[in-house]
C-alpha positions as CSV (number, residue, x, y, z in Angstrom):
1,X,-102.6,-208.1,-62.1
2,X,-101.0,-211.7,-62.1
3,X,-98.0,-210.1,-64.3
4,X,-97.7,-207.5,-61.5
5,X,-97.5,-209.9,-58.7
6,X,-95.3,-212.2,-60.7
7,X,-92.8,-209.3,-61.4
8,X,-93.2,-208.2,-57.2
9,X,-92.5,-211.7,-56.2
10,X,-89.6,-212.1,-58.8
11,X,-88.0,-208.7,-57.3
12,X,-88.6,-209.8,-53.6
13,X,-86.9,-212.9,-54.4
14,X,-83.7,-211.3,-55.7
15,X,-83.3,-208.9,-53.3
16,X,-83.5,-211.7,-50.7
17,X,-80.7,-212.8,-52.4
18,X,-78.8,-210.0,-51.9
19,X,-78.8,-210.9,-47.8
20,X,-75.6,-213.3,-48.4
21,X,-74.4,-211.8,-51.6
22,X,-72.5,-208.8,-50.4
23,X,-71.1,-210.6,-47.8
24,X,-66.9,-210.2,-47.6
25,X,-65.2,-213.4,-48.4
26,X,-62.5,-215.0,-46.2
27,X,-59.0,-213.7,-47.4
28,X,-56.3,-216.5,-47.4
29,X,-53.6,-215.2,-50.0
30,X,-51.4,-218.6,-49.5
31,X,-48.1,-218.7,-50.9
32,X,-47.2,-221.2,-53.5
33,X,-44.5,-223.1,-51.6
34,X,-43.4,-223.0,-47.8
35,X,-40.6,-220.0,-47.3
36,X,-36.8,-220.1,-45.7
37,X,-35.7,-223.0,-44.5
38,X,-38.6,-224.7,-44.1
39,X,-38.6,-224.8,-48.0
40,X,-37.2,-228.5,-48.8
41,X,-37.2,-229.2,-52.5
42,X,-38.9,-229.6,-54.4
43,X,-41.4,-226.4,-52.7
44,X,-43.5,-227.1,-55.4
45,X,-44.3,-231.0,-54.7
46,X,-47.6,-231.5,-53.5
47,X,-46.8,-235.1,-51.9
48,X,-46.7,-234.3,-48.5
49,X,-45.7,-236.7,-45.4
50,X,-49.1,-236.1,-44.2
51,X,-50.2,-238.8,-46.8
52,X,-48.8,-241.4,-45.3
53,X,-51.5,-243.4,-43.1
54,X,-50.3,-243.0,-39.4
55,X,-50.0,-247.0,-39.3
56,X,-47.5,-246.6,-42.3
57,X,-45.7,-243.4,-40.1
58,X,-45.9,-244.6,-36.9
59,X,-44.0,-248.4,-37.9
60,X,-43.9,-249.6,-34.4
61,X,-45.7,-252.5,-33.4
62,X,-46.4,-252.1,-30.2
63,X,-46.9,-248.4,-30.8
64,X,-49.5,-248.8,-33.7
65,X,-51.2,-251.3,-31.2
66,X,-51.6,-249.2,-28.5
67,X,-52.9,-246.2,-30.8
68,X,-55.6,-248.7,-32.0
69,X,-56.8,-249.2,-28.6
70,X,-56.7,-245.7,-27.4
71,X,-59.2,-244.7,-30.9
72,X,-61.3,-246.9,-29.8
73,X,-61.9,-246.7,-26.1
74,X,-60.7,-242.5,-25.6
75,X,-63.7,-241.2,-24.3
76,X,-62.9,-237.7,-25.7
77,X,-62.9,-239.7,-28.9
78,X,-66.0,-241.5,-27.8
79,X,-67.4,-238.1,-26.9
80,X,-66.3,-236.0,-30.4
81,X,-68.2,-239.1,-32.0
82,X,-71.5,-238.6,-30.0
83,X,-71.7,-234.9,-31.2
84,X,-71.2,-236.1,-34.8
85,X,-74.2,-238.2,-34.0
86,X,-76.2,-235.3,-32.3
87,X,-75.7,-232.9,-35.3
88,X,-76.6,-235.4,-37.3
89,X,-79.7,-235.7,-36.2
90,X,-80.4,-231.4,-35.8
91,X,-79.2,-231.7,-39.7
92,X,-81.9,-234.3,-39.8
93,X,-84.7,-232.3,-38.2
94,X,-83.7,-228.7,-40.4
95,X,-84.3,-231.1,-43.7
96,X,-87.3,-232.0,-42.2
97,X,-88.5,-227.9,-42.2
98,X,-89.1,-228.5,-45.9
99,X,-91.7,-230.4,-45.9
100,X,-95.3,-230.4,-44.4
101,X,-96.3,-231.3,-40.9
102,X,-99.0,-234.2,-40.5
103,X,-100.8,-234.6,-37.3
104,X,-103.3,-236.5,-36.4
105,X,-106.3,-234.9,-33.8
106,X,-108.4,-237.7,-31.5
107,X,-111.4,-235.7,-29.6
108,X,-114.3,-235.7,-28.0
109,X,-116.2,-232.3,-26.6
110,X,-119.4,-231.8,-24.7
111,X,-120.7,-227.9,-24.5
112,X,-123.9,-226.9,-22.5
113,X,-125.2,-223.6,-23.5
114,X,-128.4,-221.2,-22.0
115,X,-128.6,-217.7,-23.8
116,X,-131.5,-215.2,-22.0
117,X,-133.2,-217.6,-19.7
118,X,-134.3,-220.0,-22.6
119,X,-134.1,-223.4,-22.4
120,X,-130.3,-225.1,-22.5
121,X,-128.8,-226.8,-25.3
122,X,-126.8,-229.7,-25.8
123,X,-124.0,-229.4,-28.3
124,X,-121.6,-233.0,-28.3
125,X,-119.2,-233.3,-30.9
126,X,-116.6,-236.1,-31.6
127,X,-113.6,-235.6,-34.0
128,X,-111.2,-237.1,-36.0
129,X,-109.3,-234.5,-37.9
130,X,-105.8,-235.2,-39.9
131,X,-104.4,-231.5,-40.1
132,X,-101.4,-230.6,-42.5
133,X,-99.4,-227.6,-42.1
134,X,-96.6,-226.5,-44.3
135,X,-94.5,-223.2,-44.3
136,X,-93.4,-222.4,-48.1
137,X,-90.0,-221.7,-48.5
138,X,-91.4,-218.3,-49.6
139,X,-87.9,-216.1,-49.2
140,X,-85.5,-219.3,-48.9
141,X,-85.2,-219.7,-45.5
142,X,-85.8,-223.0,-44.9
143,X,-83.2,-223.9,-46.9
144,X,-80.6,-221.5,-45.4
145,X,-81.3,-223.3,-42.3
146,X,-80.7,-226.5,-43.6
147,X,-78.0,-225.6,-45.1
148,X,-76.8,-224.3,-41.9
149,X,-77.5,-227.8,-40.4
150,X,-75.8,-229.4,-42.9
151,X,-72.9,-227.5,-42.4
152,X,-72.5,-227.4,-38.6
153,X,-73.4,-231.4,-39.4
154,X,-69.8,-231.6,-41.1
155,X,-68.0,-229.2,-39.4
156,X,-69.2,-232.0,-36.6
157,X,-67.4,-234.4,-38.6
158,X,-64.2,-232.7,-39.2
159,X,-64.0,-231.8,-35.4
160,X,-63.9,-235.7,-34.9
161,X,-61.2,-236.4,-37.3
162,X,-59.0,-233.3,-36.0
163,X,-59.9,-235.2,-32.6
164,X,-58.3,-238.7,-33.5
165,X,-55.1,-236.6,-35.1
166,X,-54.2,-235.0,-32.2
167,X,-55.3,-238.1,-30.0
168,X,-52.3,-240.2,-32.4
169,X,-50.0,-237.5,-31.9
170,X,-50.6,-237.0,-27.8
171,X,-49.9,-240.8,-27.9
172,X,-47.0,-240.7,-29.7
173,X,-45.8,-238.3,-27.7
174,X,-46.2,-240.2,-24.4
175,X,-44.9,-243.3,-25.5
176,X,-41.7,-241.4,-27.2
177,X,-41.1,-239.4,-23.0
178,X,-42.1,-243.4,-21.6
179,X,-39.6,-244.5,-24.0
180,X,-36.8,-241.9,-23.4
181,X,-38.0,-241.8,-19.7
182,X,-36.9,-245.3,-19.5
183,X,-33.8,-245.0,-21.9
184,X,-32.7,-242.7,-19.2
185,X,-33.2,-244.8,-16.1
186,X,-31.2,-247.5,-18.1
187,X,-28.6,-245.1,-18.6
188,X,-28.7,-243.8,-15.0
189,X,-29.0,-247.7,-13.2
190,X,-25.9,-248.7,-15.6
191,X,-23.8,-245.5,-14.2
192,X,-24.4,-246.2,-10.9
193,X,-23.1,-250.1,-11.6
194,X,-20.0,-248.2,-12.7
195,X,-19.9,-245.7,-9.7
196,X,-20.1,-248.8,-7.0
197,X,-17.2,-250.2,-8.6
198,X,-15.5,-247.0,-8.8
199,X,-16.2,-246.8,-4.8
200,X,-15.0,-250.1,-4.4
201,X,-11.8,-249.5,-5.6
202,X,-11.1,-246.3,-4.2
203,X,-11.9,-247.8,-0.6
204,X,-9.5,-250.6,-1.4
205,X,-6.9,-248.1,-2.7
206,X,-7.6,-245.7,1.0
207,X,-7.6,-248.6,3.3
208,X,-4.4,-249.5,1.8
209,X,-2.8,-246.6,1.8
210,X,-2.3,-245.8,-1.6
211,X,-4.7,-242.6,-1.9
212,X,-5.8,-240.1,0.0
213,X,-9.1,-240.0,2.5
214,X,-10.7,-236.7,-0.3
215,X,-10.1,-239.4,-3.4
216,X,-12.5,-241.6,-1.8
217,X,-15.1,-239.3,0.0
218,X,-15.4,-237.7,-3.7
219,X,-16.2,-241.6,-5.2
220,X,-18.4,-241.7,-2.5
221,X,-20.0,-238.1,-3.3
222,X,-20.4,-239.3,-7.3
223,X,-22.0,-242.5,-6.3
224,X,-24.7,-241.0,-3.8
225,X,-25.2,-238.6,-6.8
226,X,-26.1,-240.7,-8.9
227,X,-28.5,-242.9,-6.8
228,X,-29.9,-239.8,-5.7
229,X,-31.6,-239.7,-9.6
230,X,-33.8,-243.3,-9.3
231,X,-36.6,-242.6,-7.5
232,X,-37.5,-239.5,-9.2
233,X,-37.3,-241.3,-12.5
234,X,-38.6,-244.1,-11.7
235,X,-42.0,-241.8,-10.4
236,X,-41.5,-240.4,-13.8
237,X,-42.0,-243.5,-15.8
238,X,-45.0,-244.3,-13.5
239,X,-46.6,-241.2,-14.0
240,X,-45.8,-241.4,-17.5
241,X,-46.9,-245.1,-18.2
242,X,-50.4,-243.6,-16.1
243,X,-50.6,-240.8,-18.6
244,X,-50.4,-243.5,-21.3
245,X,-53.3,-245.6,-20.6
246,X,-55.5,-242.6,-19.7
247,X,-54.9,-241.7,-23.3
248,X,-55.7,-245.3,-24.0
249,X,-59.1,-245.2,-22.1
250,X,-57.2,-248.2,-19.8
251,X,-56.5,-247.9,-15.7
252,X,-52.9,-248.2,-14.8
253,X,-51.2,-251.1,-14.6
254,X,-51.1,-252.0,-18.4
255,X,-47.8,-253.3,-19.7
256,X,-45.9,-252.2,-23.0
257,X,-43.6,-254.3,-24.9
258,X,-39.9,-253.2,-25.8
259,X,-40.5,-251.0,-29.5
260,X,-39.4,-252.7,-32.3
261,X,-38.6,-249.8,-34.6
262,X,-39.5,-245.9,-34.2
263,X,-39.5,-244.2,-37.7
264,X,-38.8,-245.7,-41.4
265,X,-35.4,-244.7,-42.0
266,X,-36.4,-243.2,-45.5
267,X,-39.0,-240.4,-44.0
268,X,-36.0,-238.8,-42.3
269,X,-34.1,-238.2,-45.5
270,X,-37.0,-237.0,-47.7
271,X,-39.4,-235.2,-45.1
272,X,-41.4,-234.0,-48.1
273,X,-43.8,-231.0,-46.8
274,X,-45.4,-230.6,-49.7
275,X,-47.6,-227.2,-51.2
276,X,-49.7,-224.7,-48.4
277,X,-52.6,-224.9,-49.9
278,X,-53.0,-228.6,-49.4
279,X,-53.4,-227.6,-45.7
280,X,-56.8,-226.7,-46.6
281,X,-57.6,-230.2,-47.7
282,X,-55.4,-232.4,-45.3
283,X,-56.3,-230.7,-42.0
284,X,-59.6,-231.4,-40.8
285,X,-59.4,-228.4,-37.6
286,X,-59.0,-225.9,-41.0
287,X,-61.9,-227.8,-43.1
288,X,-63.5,-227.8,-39.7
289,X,-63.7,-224.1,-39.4
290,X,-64.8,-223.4,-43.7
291,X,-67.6,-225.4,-42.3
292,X,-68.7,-223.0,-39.3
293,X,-68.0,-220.1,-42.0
294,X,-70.4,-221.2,-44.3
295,X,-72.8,-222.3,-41.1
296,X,-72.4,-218.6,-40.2
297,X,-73.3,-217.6,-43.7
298,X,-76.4,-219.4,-44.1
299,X,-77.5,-218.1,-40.8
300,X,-77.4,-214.0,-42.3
301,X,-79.6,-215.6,-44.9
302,X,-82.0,-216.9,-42.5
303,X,-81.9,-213.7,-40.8
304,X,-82.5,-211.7,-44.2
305,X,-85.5,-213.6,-44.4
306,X,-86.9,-213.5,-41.8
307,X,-87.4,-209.7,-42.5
308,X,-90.0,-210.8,-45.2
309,X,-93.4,-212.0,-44.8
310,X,-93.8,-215.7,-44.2
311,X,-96.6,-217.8,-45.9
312,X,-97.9,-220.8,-44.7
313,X,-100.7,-223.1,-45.5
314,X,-103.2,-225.4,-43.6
315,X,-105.7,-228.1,-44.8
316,X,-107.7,-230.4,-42.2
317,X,-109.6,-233.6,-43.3
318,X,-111.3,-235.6,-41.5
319,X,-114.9,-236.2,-39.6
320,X,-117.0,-234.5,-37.3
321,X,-120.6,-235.5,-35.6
322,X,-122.7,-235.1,-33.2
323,X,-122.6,-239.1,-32.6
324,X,-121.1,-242.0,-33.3
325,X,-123.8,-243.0,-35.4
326,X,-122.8,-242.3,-39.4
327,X,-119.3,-240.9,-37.9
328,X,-117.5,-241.5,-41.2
329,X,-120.7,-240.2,-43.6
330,X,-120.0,-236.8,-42.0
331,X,-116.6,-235.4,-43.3
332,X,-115.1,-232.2,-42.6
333,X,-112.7,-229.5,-44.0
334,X,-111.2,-226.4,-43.5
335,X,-108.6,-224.9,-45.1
336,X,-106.5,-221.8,-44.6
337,X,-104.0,-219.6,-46.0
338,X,-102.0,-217.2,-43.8
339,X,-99.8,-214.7,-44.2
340,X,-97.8,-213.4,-41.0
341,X,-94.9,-210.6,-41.3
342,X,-94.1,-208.0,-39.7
343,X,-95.5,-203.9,-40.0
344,X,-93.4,-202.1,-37.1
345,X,-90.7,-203.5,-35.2
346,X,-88.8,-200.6,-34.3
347,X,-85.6,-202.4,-36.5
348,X,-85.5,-205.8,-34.4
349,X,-85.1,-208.0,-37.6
350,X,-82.9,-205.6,-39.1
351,X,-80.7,-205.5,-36.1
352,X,-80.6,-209.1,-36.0
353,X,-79.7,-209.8,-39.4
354,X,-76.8,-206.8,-38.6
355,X,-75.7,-209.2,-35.4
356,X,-75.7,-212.0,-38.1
357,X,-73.4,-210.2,-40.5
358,X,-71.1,-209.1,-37.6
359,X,-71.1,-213.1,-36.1
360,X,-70.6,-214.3,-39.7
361,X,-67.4,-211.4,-40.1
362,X,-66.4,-213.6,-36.6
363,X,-66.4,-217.0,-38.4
364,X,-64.5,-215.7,-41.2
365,X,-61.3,-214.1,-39.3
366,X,-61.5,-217.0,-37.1
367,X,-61.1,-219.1,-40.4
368,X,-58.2,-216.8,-42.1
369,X,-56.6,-217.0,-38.3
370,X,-56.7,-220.4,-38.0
371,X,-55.2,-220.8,-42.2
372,X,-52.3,-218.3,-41.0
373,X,-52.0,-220.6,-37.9
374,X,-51.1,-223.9,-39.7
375,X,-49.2,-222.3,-42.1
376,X,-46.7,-220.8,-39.5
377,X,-47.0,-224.1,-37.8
378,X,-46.3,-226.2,-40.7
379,X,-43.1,-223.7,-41.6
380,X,-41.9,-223.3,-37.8
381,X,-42.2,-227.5,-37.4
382,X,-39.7,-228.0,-40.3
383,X,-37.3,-225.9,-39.3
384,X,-37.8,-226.8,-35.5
385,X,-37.1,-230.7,-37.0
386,X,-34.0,-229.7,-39.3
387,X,-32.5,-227.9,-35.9
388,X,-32.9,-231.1,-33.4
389,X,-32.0,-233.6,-36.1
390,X,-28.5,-231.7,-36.3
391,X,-28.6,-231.1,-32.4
392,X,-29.3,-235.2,-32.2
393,X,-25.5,-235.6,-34.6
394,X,-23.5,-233.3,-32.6
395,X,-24.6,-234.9,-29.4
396,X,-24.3,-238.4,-30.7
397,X,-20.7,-236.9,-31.4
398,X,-20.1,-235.7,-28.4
399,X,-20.7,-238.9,-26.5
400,X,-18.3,-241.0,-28.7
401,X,-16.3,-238.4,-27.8
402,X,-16.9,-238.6,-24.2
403,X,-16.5,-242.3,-23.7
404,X,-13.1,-242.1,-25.5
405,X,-12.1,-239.5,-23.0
406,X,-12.8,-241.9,-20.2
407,X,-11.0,-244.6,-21.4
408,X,-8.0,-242.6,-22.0
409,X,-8.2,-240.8,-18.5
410,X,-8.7,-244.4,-16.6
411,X,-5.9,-245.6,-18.4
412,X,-3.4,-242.4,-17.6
413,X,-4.8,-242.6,-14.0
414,X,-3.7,-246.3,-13.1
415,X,-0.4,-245.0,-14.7
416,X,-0.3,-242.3,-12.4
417,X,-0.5,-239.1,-15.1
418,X,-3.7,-238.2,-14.2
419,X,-5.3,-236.9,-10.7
420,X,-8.4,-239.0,-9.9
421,X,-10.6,-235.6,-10.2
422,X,-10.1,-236.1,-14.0
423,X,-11.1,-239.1,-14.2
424,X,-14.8,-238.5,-12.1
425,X,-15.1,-235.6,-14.5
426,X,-14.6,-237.4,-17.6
427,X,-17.1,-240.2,-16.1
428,X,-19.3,-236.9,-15.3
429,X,-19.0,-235.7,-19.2
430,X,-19.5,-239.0,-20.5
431,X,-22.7,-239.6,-18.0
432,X,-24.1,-236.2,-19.3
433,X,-23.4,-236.9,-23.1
434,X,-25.5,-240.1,-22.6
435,X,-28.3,-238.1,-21.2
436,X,-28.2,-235.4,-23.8
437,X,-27.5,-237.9,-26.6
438,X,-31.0,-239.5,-25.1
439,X,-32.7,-235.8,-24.6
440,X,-31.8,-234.9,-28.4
441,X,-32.9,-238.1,-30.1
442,X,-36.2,-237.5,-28.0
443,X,-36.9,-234.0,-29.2
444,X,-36.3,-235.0,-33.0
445,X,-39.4,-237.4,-32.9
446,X,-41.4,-235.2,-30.8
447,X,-40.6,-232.9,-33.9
448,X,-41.1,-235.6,-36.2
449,X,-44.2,-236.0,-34.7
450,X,-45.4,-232.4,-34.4
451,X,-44.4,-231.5,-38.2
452,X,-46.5,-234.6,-39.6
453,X,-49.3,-233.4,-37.3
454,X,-49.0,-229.8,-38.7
455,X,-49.1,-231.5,-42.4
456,X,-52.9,-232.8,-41.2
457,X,-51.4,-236.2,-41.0
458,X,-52.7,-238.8,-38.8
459,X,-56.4,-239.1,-39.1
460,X,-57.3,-241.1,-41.8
């Protein structure tokens, strides 16, 4: 008979087992190297610019500074880090499952009885009972679950480090728009110096006779034009510099030093990507949701055992007496052994470990989406950089080419070759080039910044 049960028990086991086992695994099927352009060479090097330390990529002072402040005082940051605490501590109470339960039973009872008429009886008891209860990890359930605890525990984790990447890169990105926001105004308050000159001539040149009434209403048209442009960039670096210390966990009013340097010279020119599949390890959101998948695994194998009949045990020491008198020369016992499962439940546990399967089969293409996601992200980012960093040389061009225009047109309209139209619209070109020269430097560190975010850089 003990053979029997042995060999029972052993096949019980096993095909608890088989609640996980047949379970479909998540696809991924990465290629070896990036594809297209977004293949720099070497494909197959698996440095990546996501190893640099965002203190090392990020090499301005007053940039690093403020990222340093808003990691510490974000209060999504602060709020991601009080979850990791709170699974922590669910992980803490599924270990806990495994082992038994000690409680401790203080009483004192007084019953009265009278059976038939006959006289009544006195029945006083006081108790001091220690009992201990433990479930066996009969089909392995409690260690699915805290395995499951464990898991959502790091997945906890890894949602907090995805949290400080993207909290670098958001602040990055606001102090790059403050920066260019600025640059602009600059650009904008230095035209307008150029314009009220420009006015002042032409009035001099109108009230003596020498032009026309039109060539001065037009200086008076470009200069109006461009003062028009200050006050909404001006709210535009307020709202911006607002935007920054929210980030920063700060109320407005905090002032930034002028940036020192933007971006080592050197990351530009090798931009190394480096192989897919270190995605998986750099970027905590992906390593984030391999940890809900195998959350959602252990959970089927809690449900799969669940199906089986449960065993749990019970032993309670202690005293027991009618009186206080020889309390402790009067111990007590009881033990118990009980085995609960269940005999007809028209398929409930069966349909909830189906439900199980089905939420697990959720986690999974959520995990290959989010793989496919980064990977197109990754590819798209390096080709979107390569495109503005070109766009940023032939804008640069165009501005030197702009200014020289000016100078030329200035030069023919005092020798009276050139209308005075010309000349505002070479001013207008050269104003514009300045602003686009500003606009495409801007989007090739956004860029910057969004490919070394892709790479999972940022949150060490």
């Amino acid at each position: 008979m003990k053979k029997i049960l042995i060999i029972l028990m052993a096949a019980v086991l096993f095909s608890a087992c088989s609640g996980t086992r047949n379970l479909t695994k998540a696809r991924l099927d990465l290629p070896a190297s990036f594809t297209g352009e977004a293949a720099v060479p070497p494909a197959a090097d698996s440095l990546s610019l996501a190893d640099l330390k965002w203190w090392e990529f990020y090499t301005d002072s007053t940039l690093t500074s403020i990222m340093r402040t808003a990691l510490e005082n974000n209060r999504d940051i602060l709020k991601a880090a009080a979850r990791v605490e709170q699974m922590r501590e669910l992980y803490g109470v599924a270990k806990a499952g495994l082992f038994p339960e000690v409680g401790l039973n203080i009483g004192y009872s007084h019953e009265t009885n009278r059976y038939n008429g006959g006289h009544t009886t006195k029945d006083p008891e006081f108790d001091l009972k220690f009992p201990i209860s433990w479930e066996m990890n009969l089909w392995g359930s409690l260690v699915k679950a805290r395995n499951a605890g464990e898991a959502r525990y790091l997945a906890s984790v890894e949602d907090y480090r995805a949290m400080r990447m993207t909290l670098i890169a958001e602040v990055a990105t606001a102090y790059f728009r403050l920066l260019s926001l600025e640059n602009e105004l600059s650009i904008v308050r230095q035209t307008l110096k150029t314009r009220e000159e420009a006015l002042a001539q032409a009035k001099l040149r109108f009230e003596g006779g020498l032009t026309s009434e039109t060539v001065y209403q037009q200086a008076v048209v470009e200069y109006s034009t461009t003062a028009s442009l200050i006050p909404d960039l001006e709210l535009r670096v307020a709202s911006m510099r607002n935007s920054l210390t929210t980030l920063m966990g700060e109320y407005p009013g905090e002032s930034f030093k002028e940036r020192v340097i933007l971006f080592d010279a050197d990351i530009a020119e090798k931009l190394p990507a480096g192989i897919p599949s270190g995605l998986l390890k750099r970027r905590p959101d992906l390593r984030a949701a391999e940890r809900r998948l195998q959350a959602a695994m252990a959970d089927v194998g809690v449900s799969y055992a669940d199906r089986f009949p449960s065993l749990r045990i019970g032993l309670t020491p202690g005293f027991e007496n009618d009186g206080l008198k020889d309390f402790f020369k009067s111990p007590f016992t009881y033990a118990i052994a009980q085995i609960t499962g269940p005999l007809l439940d028209f398929g409930k546990r069966k349909r909830k470990y189906k439900a199980a399967v089905a939420a697990y089969d959720q986690s999974r293409y959520d995990y290959e989406k989010a793989v496919i996601g980064a990977f197109t992200e990754v590819n798209t980012s390096i080709i979107a950089y390569n495109r503005y960093r070109e766009n940023h040389k032939v804008k640069s061009e165009l501005r030197d080419a702009a200014a020289k225009y000016v100078q030329l047109a200035w030069l023919q309209y005092r020798g009276g070759t050139l209308n005075y139209l010309d000349v505002l619209d070479a001013q207008r070109r050269y104003f514009e080039s300045q602003i686009g020269v500003n606009n495409a430097s801007l989007n090739e560190y956004l860029a910057l910044i969004n490919l070394y975010k892709a790479l999972g850089g940022g949150w060490s």
